[in-house]
C-alpha positions in Angstrom: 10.0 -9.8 -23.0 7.2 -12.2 -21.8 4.7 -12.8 -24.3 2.0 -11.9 -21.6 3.7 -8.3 -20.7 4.4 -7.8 -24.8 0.9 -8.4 -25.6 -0.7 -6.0 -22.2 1.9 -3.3 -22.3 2.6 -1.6 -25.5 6.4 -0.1 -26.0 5.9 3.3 -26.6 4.0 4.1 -23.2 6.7 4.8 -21.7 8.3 7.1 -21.2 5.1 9.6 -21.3 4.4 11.2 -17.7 1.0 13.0 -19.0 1.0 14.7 -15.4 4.6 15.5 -14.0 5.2 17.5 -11.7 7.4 20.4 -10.5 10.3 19.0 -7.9 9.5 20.8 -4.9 5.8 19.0 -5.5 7.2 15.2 -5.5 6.8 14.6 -2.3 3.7 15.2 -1.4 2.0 13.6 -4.8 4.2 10.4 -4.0 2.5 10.7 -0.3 -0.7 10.7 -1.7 -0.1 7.8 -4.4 0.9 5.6 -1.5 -2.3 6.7 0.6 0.3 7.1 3.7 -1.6 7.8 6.5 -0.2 10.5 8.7 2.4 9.1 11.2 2.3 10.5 14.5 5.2 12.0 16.9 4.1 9.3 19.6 4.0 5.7 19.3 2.0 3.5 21.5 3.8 0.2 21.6 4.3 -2.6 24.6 7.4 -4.5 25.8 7.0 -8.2 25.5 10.2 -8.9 28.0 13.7 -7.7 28.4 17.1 -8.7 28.8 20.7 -7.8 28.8 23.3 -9.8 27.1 26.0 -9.2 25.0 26.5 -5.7 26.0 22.9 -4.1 25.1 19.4 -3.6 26.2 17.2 -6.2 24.1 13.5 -5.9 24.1 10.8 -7.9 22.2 8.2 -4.5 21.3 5.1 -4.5 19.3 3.0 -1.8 17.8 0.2 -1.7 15.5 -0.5 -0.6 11.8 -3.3 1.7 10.6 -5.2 -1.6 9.4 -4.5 -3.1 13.1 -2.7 -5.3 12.4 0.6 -5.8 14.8 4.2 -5.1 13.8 6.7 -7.1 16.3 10.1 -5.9 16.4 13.5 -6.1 18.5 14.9 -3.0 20.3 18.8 -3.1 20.5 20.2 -0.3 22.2 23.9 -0.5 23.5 24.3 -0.5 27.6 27.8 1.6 27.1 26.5 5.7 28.0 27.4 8.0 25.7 28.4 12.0 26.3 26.2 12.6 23.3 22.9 10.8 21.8 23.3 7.8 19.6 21.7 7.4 16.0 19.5 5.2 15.9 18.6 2.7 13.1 15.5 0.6 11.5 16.8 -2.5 10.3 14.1 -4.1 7.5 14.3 -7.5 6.5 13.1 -9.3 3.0 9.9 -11.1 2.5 11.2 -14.3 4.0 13.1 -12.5 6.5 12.0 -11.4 10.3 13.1 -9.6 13.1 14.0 -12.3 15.0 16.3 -13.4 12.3 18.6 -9.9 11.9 18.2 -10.1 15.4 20.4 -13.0 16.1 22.6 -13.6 18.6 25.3 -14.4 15.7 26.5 -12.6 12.8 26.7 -15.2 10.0 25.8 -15.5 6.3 24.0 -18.8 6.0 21.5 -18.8 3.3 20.8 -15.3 4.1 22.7 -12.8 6.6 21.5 -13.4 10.1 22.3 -11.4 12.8 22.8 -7.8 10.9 20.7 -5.7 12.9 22.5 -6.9 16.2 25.5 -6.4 15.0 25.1 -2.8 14.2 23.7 -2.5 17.7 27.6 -4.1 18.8 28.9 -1.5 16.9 27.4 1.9 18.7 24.3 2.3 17.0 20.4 1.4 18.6 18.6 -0.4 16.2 15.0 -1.5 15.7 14.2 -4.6 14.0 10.7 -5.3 12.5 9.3 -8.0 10.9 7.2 -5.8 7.9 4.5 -5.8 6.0 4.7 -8.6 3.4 6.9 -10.5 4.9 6.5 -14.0 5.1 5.7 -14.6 8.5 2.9 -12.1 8.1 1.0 -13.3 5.2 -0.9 -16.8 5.2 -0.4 -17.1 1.7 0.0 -14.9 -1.6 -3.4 -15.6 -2.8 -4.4 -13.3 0.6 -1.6 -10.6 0.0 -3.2 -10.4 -3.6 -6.8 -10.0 -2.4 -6.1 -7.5 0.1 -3.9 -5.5 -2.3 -7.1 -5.2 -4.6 -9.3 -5.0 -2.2 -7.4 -1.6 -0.1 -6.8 0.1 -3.8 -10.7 1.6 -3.7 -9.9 3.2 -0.7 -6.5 5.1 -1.6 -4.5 2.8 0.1 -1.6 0.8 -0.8 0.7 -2.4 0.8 3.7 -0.3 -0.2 2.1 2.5 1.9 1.0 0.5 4.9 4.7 -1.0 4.6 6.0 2.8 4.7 3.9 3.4 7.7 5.0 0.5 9.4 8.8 1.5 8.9 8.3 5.4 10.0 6.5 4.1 13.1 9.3 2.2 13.9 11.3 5.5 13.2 9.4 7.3 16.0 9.3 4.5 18.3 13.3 4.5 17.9 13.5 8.1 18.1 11.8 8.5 21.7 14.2 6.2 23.3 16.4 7.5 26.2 19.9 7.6 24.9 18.9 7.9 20.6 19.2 11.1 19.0 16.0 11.9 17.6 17.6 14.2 14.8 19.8 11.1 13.6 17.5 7.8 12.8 18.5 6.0 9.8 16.9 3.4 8.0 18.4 0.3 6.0 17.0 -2.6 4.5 16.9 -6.1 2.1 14.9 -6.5 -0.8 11.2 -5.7 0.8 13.0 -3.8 3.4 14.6 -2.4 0.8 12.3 -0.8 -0.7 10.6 0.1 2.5 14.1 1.8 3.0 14.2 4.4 0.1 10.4 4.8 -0.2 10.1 6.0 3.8 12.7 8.5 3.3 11.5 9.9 0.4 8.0 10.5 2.5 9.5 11.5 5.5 12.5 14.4 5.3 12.7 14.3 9.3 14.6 10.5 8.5 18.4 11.2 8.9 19.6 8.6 6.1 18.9 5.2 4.4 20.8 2.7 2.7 18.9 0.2 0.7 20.2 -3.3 -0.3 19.0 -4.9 -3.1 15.7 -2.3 -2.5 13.7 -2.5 -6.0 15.2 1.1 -6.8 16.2 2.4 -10.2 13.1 2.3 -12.3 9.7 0.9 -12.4 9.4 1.6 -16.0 12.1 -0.8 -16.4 11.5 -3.5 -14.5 8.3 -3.9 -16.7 9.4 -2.8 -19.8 13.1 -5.2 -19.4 13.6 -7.9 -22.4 14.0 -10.0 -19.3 10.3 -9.1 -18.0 9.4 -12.6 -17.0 12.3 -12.8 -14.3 11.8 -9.2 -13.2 8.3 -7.8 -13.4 7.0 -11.7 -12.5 9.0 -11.8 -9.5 7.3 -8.4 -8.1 3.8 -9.1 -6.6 1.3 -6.7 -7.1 2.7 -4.5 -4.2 5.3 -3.3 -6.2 3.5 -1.4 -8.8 1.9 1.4 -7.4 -1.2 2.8 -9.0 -0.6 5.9 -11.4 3.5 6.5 -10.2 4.3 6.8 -14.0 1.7 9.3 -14.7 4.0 11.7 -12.9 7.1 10.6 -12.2 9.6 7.3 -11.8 12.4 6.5 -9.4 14.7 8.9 -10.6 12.8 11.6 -9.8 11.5 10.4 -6.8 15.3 10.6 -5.1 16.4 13.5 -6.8 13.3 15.1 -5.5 13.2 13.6 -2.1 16.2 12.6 -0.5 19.1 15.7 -1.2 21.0 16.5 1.1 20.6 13.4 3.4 22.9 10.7 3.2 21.7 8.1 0.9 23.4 5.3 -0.2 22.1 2.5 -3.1 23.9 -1.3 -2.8 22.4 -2.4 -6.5 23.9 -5.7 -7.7 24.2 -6.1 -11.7 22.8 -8.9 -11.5 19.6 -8.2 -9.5 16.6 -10.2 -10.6 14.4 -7.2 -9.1 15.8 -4.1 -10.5 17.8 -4.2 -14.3 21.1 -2.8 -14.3 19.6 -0.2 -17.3 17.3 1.4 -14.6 20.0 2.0 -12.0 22.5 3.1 -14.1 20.0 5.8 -15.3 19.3 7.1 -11.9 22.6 7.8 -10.9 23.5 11.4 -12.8 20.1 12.5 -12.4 20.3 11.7 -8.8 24.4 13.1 -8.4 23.2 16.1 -10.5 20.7 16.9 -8.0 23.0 16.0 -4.7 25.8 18.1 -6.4 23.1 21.0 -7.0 22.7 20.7 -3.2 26.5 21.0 -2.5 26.6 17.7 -1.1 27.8 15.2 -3.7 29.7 13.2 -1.0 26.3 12.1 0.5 25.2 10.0 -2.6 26.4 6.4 -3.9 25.6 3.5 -5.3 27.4 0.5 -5.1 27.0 -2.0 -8.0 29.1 -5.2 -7.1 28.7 -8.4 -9.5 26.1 -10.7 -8.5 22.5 -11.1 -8.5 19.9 -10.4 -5.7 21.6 -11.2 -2.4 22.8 -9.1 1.1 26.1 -10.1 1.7 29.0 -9.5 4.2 30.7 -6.8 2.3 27.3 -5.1 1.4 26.8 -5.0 5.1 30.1 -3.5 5.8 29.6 -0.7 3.0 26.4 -0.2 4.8 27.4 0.3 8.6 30.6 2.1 7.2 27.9 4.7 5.2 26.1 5.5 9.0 29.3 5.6 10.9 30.8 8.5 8.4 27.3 9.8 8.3 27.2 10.3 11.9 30.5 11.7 12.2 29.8 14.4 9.8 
């Protein structure tokens, strides 16, 4: 542990939860810490341009926030008509990803995995790409993204929330396309779009099903608590830690709560800088314990290959297998 988070953060707060909560009440207290503004059934949002190539309907959209700020993305949505509706999926980069990037015209692991989102466009599904809250390309510089985080927490409101806001938009954008079954839109993501991944479906039981990658989810009061604290908790900007969540409840609870019976599936490297092994590996029978409760045990799993923080081919591939059996079921 970090001399800094020794000396700040005694041992034995945690694990307390002074205020938990009954299950059936997760939700809506996890709503309220984030200060998720509602999200309504229609989203306004304009076409930049369209095109057809490579056998789908590509268009550059953009929609706005509840702080107005504007949230571009890339509609994919396969030419080929279907007898039934398609699911649909929004595909969230990391912090130094964007749209445009899992958007690409290739599928290829460079330094990171480019072209994702199109890809699972090629293989049936329509997919929205956004370039999200806290992402790189959206923030002039971290110095900013820390002032605006202190500066929104008087009001109730949160990045992480604003970030969730931003990814269920997208979800009714999707969902209101000809063609997409509204009743089947999915959500997946990297790191940041990661956790924009698990935390939207926890608010939102109309989502269908989610697969984070690498998504910051096991346990908060780990990843401040590790003995490795100044590679985990130091690599999380302020974003990460919303105000109060351990005063009621941590991840575990959160999914066990939240997500049963959807399909979710975790992709959690050992290795991962952002979440310790320890906090994953005690999520998993409290979260199987509640998805078995539900009859459903199938429609939970983690995946927890060697390596560190990182969305490679294979994680990709355990990802658009997860939807593809999802929607078939």
């Amino acid at each position: 542990m970090s001399p800094l988070t020794q000396s700040i953060i005694p041992k034995d707060i945690h694990p307390a939860y002074p205020h938990a909560i009954p299950a059936e009440a997760v939700r809506s207290k996890l709503v309220e810490l984030l200060g998720l503004e509602e999200i309504p059934v229609a989203i306004d949002y304009i076409t930049e341009s369209r095109q057809e190539e490579d056998g789908l309907c590509i268009m550059q959209v953009r929609y706005e926030n509840s702080l107005g700020e504007t949230v571009p993305g890339v509609l994919m949505v396969p030419q080929e008509e279907l007898a039934h509706r398609r699911p649909g999926i929004v595909c969230v980069p990391g912090t130094g990803g964007t749209a445009d990037e899992i958007a690409h015209t290739r599928f290829f692991m460079e330094q990171k995995l480019m072209g994702w989102a199109r890809e699972l466009a090629r293989r049936g599904f329509a997919t929205l790409a956004i370039s999200p809250k806290g992402c790189e390309m959206r923030r002039s510089s971290l110095a900013e993204w820390a002032t605006e985080n202190k500066l929104l927490v008087p009001y109730g409101r949160t990045q992480m929330g604003v970030l969730v806001e931003e990814t269920l938009k997208g979800a009714r954008l999707l969902a209101a396309i000809p063609g997409v079954d509204a009743n089947r839109i999915g959500l997946t993501g990297m790191s940041l779009g990661g956790n924009a991944t698990w935390y939207a479906m926890a608010c939102a039981p109309w989502i269908w099903a989610g697969v984070p990658a690498c998504g910051g989810v096991g346990s908060m009061a780990r990843v401040i608590h590790h003995t490795a604290a100044d590679r985990t908790a130091d690599r999380h900007s302020a974003y990460y830690f919303i105000p109060h969540l351990l005063r009621h409840f941590d991840h575990a609870a959160i999914v066990a709560a939240c997500m049963p019976p959807r399909p979710f599936m975790m992709i959690a490297p050992t290795e991962d800088e952002d979440m310790p092994r320890e906090g994953v590996d005690e999520l998993i029978p409290v979260v199987s314990e509640a998805y078995a409760e539900a009859g459903y045990p199938e429609r939970f799993r983690v995946y927890q290959p060697e390596g560190n923080h990182a969305f490679l081919v294979e994680y990709f591939e355990w990802m658009a297998d997860w939807f593809r059996l999802a929607s078939q079921s």
